[in-house]
C-alpha positions, 0 to 999 in steps of 0.5 A: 600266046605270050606271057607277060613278065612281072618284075616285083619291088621286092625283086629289085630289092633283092638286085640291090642285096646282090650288088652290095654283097658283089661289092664287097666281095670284090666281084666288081672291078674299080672302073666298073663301080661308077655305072654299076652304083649309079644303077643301083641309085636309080633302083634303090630311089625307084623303090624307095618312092614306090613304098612311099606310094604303097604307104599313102594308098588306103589299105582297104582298096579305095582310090581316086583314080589311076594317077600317070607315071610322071605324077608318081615319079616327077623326076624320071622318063616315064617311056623307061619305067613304063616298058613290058619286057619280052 
């Protein structure tokens, strides 16, 4: 039996407080900054779309159905947000 991997928005949150905070203590080198930034980009827009989503849903547990991954997030591969790990 293998247990799934859960991976919070808060979580990501948190991983985007840690590059900021390696950024400004040196810990990444200038030909790292590139691929590092626009991986915190990606993140910090993925989170910021799912509390957009978080805020439009009611509050007492009603909905009008499971919405797909291309409706939430129109811009991005959905094979990539989509994946369990492990």
């Amino acid at each position: 039996m293998t247990n799934k991997v859960q991976l919070s928005i808060q979580d990501i949150a948190s991983a985007i407080q840690i590059i900021d905070l390696s950024v400004a203590r040196g810990a990444i080198r200038g030909e790292e900054m590139f691929q590092i930034g626009a991986l915190r980009q990606r993140m910090e827009e993925f989170v910021k779309a799912t509390q957009k989503i978080q805020e439009t849903v009611p509050q007492d547990g009603s909905s009008d159905g499971d919405k797909d991954i291309e409706s939430l997030f129109p811009d991005s591969d959905a094979s990539s947000t989509d994946k369990d790990i492990g």
